[in-house]
C-alpha positions in Angstrom: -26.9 -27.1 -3.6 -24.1 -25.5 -1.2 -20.0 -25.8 -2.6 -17.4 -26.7 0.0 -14.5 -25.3 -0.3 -11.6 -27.1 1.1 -7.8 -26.7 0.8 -5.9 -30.2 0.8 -2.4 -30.6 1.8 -0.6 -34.0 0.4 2.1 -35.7 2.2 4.5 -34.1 -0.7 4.1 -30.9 0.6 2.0 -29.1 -2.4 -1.6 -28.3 -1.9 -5.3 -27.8 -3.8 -7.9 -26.0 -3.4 -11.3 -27.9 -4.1 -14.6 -26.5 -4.5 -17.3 -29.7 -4.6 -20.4 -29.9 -3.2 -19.4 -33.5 -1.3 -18.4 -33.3 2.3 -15.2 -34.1 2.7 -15.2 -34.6 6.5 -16.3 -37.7 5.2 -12.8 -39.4 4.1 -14.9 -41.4 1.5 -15.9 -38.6 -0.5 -12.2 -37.9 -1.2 -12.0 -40.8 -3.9 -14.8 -39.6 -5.9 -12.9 -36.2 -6.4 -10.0 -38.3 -7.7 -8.1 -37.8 -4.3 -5.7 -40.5 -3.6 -5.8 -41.2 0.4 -3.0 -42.6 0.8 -0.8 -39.2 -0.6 -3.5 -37.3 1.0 -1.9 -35.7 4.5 -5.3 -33.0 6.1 -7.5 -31.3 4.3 -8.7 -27.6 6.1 -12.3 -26.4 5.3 -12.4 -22.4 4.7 -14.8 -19.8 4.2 -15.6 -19.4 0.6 -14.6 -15.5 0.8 -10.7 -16.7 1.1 -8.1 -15.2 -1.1 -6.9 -18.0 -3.2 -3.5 -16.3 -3.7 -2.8 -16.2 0.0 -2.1 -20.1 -0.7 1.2 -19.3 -2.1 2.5 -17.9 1.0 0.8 -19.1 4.1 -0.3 -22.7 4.8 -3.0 -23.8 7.0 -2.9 -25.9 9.8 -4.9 -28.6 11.7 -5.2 -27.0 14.7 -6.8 -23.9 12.5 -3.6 -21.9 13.4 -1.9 -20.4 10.2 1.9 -20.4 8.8 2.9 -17.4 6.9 6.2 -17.9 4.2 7.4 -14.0 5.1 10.4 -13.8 2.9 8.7 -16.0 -0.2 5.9 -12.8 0.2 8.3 -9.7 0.1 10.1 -11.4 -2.4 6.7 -11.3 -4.6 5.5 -7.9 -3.5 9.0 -6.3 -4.3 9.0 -7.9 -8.0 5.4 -6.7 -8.3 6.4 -3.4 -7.5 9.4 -3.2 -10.1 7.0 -4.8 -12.6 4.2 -1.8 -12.0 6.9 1.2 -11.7 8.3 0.2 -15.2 4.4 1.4 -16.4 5.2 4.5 -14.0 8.7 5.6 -15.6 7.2 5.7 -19.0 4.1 7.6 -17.9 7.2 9.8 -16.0 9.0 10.0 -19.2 6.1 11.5 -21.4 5.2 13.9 -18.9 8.4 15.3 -18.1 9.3 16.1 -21.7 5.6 17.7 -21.7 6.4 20.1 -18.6 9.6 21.3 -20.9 7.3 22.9 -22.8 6.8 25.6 -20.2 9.6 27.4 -19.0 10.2 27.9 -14.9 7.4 25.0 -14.8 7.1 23.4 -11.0 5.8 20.6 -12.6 9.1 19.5 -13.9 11.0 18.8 -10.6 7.9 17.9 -8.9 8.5 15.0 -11.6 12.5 14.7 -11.2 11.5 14.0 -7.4 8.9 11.7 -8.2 11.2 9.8 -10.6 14.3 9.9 -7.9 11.6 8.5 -5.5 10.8 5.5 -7.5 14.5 4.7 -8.7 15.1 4.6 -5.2 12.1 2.6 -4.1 12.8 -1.6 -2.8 10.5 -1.5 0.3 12.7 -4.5 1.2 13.2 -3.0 4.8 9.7 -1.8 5.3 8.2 -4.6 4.9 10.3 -6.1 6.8 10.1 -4.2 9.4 6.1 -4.9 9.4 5.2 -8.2 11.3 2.0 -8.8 10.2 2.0 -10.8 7.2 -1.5 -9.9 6.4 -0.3 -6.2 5.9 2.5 -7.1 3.9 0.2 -9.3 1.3 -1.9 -6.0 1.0 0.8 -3.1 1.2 0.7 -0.8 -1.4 3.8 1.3 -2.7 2.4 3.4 -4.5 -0.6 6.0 -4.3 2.2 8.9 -3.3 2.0 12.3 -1.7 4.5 13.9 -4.3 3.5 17.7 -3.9 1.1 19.8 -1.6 -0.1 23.0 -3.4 -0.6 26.1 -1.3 -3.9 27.7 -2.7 -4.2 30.2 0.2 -0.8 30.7 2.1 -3.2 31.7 5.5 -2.3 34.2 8.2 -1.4 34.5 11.8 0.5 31.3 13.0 2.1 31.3 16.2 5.1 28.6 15.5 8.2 29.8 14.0 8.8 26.1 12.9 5.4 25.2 12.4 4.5 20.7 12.4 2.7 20.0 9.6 0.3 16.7 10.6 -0.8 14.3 8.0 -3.5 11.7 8.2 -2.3 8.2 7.8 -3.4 6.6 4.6 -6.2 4.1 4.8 -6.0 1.0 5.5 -8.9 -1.4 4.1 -8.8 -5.4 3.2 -6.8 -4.1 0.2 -5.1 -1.5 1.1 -1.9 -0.8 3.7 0.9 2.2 3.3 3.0 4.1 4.8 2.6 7.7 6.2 4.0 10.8 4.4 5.6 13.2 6.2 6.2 16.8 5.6 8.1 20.8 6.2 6.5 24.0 6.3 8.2 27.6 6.2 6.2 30.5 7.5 6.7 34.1 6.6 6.7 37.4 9.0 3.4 37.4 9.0 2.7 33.8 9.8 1.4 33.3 6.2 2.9 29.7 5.0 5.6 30.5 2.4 6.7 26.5 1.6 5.7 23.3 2.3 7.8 20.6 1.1 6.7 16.6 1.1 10.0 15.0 3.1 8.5 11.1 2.8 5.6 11.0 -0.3 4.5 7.5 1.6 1.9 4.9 0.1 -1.1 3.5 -0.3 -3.5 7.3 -0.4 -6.3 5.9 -2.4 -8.1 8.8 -0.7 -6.7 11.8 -0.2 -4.8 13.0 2.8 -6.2 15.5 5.3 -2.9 18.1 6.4 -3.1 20.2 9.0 -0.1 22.5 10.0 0.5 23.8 14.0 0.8 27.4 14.8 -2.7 28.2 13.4 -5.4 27.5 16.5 -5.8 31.6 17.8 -8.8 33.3 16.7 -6.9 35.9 14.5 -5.2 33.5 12.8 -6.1 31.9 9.0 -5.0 28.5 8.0 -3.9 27.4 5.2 -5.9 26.0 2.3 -3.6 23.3 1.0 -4.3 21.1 -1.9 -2.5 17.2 -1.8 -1.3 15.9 -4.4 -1.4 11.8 -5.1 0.4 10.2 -8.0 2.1 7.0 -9.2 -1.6 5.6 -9.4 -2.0 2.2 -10.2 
């Protein structure tokens, strides 16, 4: 036997979602769910692959258009964030005092960075500044390039101030961030002395490809770089 799924909306303004396998197209039916008609105002059939939790910040309506509640969602996203960095400090925290241990250690500002990052980090005016609700409901924050590690420093590029071109993270049904941006210092010999993360972004759950200009002429060696993602969730 099929289930319906149906979201009511009552005259009150709340809502339900109802999973039965009556038809409710047929206004009789709704009594036998212990609907009352007369505080019921429409009820929208949806696909039973809906995300229940988008109820509590978009409504449906009639005419199959939909509402979104922006603020009421970035309000939600940014305490969700707060909620899942106070796991990250503490993670932050233990690790730091770890990379002490070692003296000179790159690990230990690479975390100082990290941690100035995420003190710093409200998204309030990023996600404002994207206009589609559905990418708000699945941004991600976190998933950070904090470091790129030169594991061959190359040979031969051309640029004196060389771009360095990062692929933007992925986006999927559950995943939408923002894309990192970067530095890079050549030597005399076009061999890449420093490259230094300027924006760590979001939402990596694969790992970045980075290529950096200056490196296209047959003589010349790029780079092999190595990114590093943290703050994983």
């Amino acid at each position: 036997m099929n289930t319906n799924h149906y979201i009511i909306y009552f005259v009150n303004g709340t809502h339900k979602h109802v999973e039965t396998s009556l038809d409710l197209n047929d206004l009789d039916n709704l009594s036998k769910i212990n609907i009352d008609y007369h505080n019921f105002d429409y009820l929208i059939k949806v696909d039973k692959k809906f995300n229940k939790n988008l109820l509590n910040f978009k409504k449906f309506l009639p005419d199959g258009n939909e509402v979104w509640k922006k603020e009421k969602l970035i309000n939600f996203k940014i305490q969700n964030f707060l909620e899942k960095r106070r796991v990250l400090f503490e993670k932050l925290d233990t690790q730091f005092l770890i990379s002490l241990e070692t003296p000179n250690n790159i690990q230990t500002e690479i975390i100082k960075k990290n941690k100035l990052f995420l003190r710093e980090l409200s998204c309030r005016s990023e996600l404002h500044n994207i206009h589609d609700c559905e990418k708000i409901f699945k941004f991600n924050a976190f998933y950070n390039l904090t470091h790129i590690e030169i594991l061959d420093a190359g040979c031969g590029c051309s640029d004196r101030v060389p771009t360095v071109f990062i692929s933007d993270p992925p986006e999927t049904k559950n995943n939408f961030g923002i894309k990192a941006t970067a530095t890079a210092i050549v030597g005399s010999k076009g061999e890449l002395l420093k490259i230094t993360v300027q924006r760590l972004g979001s939402g990596y759950i694969s790992l970045p490809e980075i290529k950096i200009s200056g490196y296209e002429s047959e003589n010349a060696k790029h780079p092999i770089l190595k990114p590093i993602v943290e703050n994983i969730i």
